[in-house]
Residue, then its C-alpha position, 0 to 999 in steps of 0.5 A: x500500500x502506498x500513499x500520496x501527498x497532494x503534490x502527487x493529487x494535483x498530477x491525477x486530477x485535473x481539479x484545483x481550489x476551491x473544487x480539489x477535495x481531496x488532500x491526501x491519500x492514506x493508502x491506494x492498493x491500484x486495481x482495488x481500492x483507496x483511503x484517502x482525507x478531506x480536511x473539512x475547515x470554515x474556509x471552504x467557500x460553501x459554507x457562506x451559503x450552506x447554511x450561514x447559521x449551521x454550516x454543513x458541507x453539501x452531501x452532492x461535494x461528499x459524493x463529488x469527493x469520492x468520484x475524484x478519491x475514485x479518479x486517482x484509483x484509477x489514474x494509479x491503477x491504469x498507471x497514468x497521470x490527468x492531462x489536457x487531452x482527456x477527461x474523467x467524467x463522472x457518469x452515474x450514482x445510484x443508492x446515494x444515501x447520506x446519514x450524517x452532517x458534515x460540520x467544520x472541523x470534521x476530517x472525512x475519511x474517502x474509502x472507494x473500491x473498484x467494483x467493475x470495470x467494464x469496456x470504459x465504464x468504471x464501477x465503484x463502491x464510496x463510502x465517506x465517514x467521520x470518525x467512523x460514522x458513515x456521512x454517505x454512500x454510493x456506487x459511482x461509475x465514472x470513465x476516461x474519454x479523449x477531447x479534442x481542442x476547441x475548434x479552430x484552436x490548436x491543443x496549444x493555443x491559450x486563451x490569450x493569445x486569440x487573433x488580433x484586428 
């Protein structure tokens, strides 16, 4: 088993503050499963509006936390890093069930396993909890799809550098 640190995230997924919600790997096991934690503090931007006066975070960011703790599973277990010529889309939930808050202060634990993989489409069972105490649980399905630039740009082509009148 093996861990990673959030240098070695940010190279398995594409996401960045305030949308990166995972900060560490405790243990991956590529081709079964992954540990990994959300450091959940009153600075994450949500909390202004969900709710000002009993801040919880929202159970559709928990699911969102496992689907990236489910992406670097499987960036690890296919032994690739995130790059600018593909995506991993999450593509479905089912059984989502939340059983408890998730307050500041809280760390949520992230236990994903690779329960199918089938032609592109990878299955998984979450489960994200606090102390223990199951905060939600869902089976994903998430997969890795090629993009092409957009039109008329090159893959290289940055936003700044558009034709000039």
């Amino acid at each position: 088993m093996t861990s990673l640190d959030i240098r070695a995230i940010l190279e398995h997924l594409p996401h960045r503050y305030p949308f990166l919600l995972v900060d560490r790997v405790l243990e991956i096991e590529p081709g079964k499963r992954i540990r990994a934690l959300k450091n959940v503090t009153i600075n994450e931007p949500f909390f202004v509006g969900h709710f000002p006066h009993l801040p919880v975070m929202p159970g559709v960011l928990q699911i969102e936390a496992l689907a990236q703790a489910a992406g670097i599973l499987s960036f690890q277990t296919m032994g690739k890093v995130s790059d600018d010529k593909s995506v991993y889309y999450f593509v479905g939930i089912d059984g989502a069930r939340f059983k408890r808050p998730v307050v500041p202060g809280d760390q949520l634990i992230l236990d994903v396993e690779i329960t199918r993989v089938a032609r592109s489409i990878w299955k998984y069972q979450g489960r994200a909890s606090v102390e223990g105490q199951t905060a939600c649980e869902a089976e994903l399905m998430c997969t890795l799809r090629e993009i092409d630039p957009p039109a008329g740009r090159s893959a290289s082509a940055s936003p700044d550098s558009a034709p000039q009148a």
